[in-house]
N, CA and C atoms as an extended XYZ file, in Angstrom:
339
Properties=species:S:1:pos:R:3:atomname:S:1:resname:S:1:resid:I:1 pbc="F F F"
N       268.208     -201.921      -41.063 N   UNK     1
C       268.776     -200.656      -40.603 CA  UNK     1
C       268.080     -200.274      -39.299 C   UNK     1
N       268.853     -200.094      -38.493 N   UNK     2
C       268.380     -199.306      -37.059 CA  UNK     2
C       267.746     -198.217      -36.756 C   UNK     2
N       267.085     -197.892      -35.561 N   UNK     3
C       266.680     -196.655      -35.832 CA  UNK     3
C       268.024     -195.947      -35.673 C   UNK     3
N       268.998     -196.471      -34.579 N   UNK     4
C       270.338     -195.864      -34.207 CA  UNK     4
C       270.948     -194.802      -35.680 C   UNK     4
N       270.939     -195.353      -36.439 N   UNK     5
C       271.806     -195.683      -37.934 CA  UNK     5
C       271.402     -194.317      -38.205 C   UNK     5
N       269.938     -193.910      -37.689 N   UNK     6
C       269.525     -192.957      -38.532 CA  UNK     6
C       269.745     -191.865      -37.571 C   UNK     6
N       270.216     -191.946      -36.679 N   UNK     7
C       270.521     -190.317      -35.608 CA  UNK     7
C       271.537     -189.951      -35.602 C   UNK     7
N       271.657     -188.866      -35.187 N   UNK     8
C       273.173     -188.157      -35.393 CA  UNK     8
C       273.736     -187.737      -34.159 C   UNK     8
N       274.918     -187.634      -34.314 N   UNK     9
C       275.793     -187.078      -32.606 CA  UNK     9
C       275.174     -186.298      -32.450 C   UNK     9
N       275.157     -185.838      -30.818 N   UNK    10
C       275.122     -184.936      -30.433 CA  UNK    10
C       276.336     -184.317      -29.775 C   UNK    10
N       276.598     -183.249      -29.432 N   UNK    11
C       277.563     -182.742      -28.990 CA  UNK    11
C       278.134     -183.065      -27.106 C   UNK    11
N       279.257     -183.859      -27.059 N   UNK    12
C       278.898     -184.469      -25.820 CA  UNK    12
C       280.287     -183.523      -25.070 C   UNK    12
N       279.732     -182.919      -24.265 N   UNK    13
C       280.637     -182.159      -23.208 CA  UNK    13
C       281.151     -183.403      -22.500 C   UNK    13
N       282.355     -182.676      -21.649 N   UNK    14
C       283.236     -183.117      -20.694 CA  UNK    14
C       282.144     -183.664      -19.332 C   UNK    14
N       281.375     -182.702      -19.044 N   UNK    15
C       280.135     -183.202      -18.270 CA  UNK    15
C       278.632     -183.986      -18.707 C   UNK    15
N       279.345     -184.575      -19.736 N   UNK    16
C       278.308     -185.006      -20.781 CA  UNK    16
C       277.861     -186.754      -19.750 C   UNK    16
N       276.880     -187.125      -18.940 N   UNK    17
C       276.829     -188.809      -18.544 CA  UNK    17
C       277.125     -189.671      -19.491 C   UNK    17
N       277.920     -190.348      -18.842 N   UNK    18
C       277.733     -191.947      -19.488 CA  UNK    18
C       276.622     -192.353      -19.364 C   UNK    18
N       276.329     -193.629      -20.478 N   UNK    19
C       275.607     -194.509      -20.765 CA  UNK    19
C       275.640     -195.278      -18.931 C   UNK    19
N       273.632     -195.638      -18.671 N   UNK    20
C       273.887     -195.855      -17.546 CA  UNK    20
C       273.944     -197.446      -18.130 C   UNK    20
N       274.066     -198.666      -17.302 N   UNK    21
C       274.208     -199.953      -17.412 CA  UNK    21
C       272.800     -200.777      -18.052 C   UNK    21
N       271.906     -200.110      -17.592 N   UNK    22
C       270.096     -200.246      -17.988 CA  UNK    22
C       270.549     -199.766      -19.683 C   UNK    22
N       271.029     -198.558      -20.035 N   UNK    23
C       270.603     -197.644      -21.150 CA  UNK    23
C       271.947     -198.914      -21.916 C   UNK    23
N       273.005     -199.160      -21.575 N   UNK    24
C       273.813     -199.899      -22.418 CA  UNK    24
C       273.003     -200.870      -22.783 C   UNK    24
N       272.483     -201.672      -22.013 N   UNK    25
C       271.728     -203.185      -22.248 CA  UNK    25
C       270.695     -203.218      -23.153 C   UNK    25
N       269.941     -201.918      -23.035 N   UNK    26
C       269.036     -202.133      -24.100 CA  UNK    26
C       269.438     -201.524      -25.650 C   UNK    26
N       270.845     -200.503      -25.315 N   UNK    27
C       271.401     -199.824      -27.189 CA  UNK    27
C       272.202     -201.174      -27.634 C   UNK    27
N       272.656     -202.040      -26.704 N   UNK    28
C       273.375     -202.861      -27.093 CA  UNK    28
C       272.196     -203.923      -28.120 C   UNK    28
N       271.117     -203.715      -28.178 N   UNK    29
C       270.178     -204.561      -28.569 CA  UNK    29
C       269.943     -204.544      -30.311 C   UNK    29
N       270.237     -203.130      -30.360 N   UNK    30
C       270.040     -202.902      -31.850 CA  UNK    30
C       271.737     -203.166      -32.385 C   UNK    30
N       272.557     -203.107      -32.067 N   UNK    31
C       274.057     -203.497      -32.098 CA  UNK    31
C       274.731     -204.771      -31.360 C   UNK    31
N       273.778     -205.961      -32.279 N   UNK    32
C       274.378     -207.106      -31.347 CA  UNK    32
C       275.684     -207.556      -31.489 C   UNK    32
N       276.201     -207.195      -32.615 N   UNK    33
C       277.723     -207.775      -33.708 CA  UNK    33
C       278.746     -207.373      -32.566 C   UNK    33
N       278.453     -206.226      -31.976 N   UNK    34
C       279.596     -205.208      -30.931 CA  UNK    34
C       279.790     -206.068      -29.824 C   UNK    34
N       281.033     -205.600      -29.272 N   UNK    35
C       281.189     -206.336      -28.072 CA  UNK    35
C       281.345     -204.874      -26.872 C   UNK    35
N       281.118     -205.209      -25.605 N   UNK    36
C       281.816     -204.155      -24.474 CA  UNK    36
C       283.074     -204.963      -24.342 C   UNK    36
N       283.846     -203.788      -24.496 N   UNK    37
C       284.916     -204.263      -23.760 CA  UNK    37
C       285.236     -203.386      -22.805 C   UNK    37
N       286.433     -203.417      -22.057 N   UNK    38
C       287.731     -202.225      -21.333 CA  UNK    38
C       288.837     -202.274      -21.633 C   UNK    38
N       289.517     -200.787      -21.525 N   UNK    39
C       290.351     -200.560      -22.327 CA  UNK    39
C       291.686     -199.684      -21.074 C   UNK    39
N       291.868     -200.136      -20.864 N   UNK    40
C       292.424     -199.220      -19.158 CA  UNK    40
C       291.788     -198.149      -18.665 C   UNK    40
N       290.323     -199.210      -18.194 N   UNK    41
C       289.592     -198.664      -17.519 CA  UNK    41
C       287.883     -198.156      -17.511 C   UNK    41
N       288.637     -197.937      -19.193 N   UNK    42
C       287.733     -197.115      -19.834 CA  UNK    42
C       286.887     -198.274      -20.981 C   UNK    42
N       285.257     -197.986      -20.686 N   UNK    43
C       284.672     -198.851      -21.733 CA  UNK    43
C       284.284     -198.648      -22.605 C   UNK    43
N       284.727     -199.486      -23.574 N   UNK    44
C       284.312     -199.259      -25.329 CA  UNK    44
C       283.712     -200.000      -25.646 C   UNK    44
N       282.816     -199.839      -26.872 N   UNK    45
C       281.778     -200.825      -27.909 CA  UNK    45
C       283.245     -201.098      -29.150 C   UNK    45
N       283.472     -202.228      -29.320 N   UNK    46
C       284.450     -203.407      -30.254 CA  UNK    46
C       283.703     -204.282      -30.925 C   UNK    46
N       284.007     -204.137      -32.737 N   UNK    47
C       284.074     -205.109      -33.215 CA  UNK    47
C       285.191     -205.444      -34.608 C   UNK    47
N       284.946     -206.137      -34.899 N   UNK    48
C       285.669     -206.699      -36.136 CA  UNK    48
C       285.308     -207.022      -37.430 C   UNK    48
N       285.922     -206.266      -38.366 N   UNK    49
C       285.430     -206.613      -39.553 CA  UNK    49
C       285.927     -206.852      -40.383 C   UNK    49
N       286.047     -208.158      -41.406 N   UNK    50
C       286.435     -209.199      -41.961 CA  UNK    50
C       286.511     -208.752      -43.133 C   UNK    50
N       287.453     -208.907      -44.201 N   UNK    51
C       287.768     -208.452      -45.272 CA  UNK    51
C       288.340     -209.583      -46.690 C   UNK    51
N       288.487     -209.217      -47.597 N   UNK    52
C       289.045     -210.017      -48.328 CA  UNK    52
C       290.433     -209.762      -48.870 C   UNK    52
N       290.740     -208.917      -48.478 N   UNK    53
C       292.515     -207.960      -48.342 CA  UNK    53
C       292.416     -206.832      -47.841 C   UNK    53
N       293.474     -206.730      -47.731 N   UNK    54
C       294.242     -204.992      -47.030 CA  UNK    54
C       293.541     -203.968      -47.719 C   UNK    54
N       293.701     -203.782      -49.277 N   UNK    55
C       292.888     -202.784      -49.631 CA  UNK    55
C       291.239     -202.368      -49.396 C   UNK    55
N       290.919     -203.789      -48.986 N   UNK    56
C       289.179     -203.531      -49.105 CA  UNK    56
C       288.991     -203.006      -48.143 C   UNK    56
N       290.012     -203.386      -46.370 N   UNK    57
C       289.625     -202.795      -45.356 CA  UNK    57
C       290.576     -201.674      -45.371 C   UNK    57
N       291.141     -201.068      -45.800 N   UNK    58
C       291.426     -199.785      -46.108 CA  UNK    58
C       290.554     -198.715      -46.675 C   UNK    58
N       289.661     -199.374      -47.646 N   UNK    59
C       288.517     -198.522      -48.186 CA  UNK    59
C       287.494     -198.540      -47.225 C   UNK    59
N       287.129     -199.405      -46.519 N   UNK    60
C       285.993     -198.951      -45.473 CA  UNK    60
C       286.717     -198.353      -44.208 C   UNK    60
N       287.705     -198.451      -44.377 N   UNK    61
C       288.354     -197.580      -42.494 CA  UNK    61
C       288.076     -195.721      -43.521 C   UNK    61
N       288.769     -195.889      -44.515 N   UNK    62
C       288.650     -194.267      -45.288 CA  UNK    62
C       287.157     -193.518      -45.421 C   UNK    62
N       285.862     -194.681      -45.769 N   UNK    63
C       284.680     -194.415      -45.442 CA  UNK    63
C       284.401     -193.887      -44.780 C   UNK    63
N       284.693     -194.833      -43.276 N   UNK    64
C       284.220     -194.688      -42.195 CA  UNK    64
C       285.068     -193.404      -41.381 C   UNK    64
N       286.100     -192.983      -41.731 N   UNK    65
C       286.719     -191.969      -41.870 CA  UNK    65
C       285.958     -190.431      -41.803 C   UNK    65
N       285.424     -190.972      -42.863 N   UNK    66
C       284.701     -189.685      -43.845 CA  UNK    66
C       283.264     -189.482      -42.924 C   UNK    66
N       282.625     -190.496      -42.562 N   UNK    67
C       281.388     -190.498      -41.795 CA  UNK    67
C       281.817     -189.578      -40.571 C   UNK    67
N       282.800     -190.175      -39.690 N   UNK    68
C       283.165     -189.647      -38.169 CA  UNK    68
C       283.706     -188.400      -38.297 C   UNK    68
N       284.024     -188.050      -39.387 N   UNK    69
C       284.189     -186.281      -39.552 CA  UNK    69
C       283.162     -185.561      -39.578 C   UNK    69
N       282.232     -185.911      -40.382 N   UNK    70
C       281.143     -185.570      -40.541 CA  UNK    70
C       280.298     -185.204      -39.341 C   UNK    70
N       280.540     -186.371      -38.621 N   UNK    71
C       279.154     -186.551      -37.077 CA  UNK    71
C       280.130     -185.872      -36.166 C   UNK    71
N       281.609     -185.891      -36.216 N   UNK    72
C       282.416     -185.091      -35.197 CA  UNK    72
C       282.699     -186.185      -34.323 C   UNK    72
N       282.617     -187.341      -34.528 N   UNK    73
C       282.970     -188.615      -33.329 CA  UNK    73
C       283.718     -189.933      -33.905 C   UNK    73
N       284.761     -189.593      -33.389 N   UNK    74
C       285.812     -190.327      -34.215 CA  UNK    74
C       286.294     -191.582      -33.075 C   UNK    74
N       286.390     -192.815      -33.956 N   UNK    75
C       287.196     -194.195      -33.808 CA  UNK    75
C       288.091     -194.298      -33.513 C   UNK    75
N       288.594     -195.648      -32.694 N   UNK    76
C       289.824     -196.501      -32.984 CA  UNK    76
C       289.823     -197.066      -33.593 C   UNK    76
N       290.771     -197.319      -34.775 N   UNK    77
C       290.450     -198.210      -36.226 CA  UNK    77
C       292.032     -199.065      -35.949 C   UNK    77
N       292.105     -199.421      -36.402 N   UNK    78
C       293.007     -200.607      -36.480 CA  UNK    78
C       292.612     -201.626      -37.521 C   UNK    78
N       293.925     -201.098      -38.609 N   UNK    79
C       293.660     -201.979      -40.093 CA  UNK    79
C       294.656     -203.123      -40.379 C   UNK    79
N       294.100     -204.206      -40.724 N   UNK    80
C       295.557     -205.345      -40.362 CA  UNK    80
C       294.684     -206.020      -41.893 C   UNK    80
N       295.642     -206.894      -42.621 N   UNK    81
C       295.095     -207.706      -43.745 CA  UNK    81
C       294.404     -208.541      -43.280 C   UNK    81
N       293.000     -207.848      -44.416 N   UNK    82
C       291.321     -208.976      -44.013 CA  UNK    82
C       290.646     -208.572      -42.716 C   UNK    82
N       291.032     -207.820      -41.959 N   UNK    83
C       290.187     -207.225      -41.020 CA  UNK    83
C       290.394     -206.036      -41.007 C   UNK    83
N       289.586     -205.049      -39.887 N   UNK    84
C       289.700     -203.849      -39.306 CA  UNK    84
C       288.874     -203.642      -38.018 C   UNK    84
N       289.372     -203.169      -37.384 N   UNK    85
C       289.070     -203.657      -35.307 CA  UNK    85
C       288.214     -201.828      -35.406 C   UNK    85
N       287.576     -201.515      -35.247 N   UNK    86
C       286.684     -200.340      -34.507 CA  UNK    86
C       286.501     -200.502      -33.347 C   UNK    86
N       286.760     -199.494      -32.462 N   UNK    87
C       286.241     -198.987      -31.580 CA  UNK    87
C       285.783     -197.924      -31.117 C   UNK    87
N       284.808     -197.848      -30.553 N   UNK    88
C       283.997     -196.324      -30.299 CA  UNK    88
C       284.321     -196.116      -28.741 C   UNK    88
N       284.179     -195.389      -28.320 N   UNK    89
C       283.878     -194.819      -26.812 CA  UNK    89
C       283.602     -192.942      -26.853 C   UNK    89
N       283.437     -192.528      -26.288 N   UNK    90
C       283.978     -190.805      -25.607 CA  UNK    90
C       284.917     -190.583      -25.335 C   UNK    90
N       285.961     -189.617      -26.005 N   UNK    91
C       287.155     -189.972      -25.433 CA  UNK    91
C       286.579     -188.566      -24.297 C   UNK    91
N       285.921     -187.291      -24.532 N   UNK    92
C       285.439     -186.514      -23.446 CA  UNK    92
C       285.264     -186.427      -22.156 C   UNK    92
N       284.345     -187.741      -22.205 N   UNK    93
C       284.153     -188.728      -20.894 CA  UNK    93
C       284.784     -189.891      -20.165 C   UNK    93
N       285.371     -190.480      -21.405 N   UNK    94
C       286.251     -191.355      -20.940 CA  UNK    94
C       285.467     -192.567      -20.756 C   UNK    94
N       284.338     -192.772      -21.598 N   UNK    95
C       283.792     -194.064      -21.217 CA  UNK    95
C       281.854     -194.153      -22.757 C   UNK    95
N       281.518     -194.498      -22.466 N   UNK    96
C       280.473     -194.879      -23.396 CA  UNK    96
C       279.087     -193.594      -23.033 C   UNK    96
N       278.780     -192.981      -24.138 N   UNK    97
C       277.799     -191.875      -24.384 CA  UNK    97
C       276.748     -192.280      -25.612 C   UNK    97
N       276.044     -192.256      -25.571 N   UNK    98
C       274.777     -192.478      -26.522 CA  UNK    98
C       275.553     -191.942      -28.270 C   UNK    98
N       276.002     -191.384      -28.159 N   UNK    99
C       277.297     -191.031      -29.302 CA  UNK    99
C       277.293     -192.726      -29.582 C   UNK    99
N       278.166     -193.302      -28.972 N   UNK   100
C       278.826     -194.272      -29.521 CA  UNK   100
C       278.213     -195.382      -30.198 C   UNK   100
N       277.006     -195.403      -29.654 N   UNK   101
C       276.148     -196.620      -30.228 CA  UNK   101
C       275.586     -196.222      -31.291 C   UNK   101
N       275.169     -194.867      -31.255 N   UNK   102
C       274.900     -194.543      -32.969 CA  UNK   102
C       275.981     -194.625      -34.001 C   UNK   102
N       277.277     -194.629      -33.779 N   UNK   103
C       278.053     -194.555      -34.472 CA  UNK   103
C       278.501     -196.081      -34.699 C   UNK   103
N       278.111     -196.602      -34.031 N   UNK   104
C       278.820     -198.395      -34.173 CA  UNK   104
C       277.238     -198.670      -35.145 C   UNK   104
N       276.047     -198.307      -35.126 N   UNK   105
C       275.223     -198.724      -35.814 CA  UNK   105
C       275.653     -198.522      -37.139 C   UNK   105
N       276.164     -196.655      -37.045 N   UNK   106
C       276.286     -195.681      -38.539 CA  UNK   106
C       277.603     -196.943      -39.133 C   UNK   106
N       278.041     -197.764      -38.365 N   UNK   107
C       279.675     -198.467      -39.112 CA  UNK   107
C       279.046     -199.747      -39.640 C   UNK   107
N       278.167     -200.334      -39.078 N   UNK   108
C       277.630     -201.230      -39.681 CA  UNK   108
C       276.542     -201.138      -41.010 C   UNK   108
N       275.976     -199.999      -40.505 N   UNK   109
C       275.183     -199.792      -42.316 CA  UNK   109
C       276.624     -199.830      -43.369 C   UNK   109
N       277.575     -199.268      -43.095 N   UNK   110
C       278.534     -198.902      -43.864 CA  UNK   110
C       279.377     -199.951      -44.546 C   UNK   110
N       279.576     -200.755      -43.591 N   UNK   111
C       279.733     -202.306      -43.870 CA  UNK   111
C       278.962     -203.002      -44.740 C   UNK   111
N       277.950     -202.715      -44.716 N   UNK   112
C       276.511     -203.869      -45.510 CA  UNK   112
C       276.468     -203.501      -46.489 C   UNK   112
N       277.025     -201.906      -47.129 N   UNK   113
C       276.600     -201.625      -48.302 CA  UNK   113
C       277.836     -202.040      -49.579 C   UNK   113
């Protein structure tokens, strides 16, 4: 478990910075499973998670559901049979905030258990 795993959102304004390229490289460290991607334009932390049917990744997208209400920072989920695609970003900012990497950590404890 990360230290990530264990912090919580903070509240990220419209003038809230992005993650600088230094600060990605090293959160990306405790979240190696994630990928960066872009998304028109805009960059997100992506990964994929592997299932053994539709229902199982239905029960962890509903989890993980329940978590991002909680912290106030909500996903792109995308549920297909045997996987489910997450993605995090800001949608505020329009790009990657210290938010997101705690929350891709908080999806992977969630996963393991």
């Amino acid at each position: 478990m990360s230290i990530l795993s264990q912090a919580s959102c903070e509240a990220c304004r419209i003038d809230a910075p992005k993650v600088t390229q230094d600060q990605s490289s090293e959160l990306m460290k405790h979240i190696a499973a994630w990928s960066l991607i872009e998304i028109e334009g805009i960059e997100q932390l992506q990964r994929v998670y592997k299932f053994k049917n539709f229902m199982a990744g239905m029960a962890f997208a509903n989890k993980l559901a329940e978590i991002s209400e909680a912290e106030g920072h909500h996903p792109g989920i995308l549920i297909e049979w045997g996987k489910v695609t997450v993605n995090w970003w800001s949608h505020s900012i329009k790009g990657l905030h210290q938010n997101d990497f705690v929350m891709a950590a908080k999806t992977d404890v969630l996963f393991e258990q």
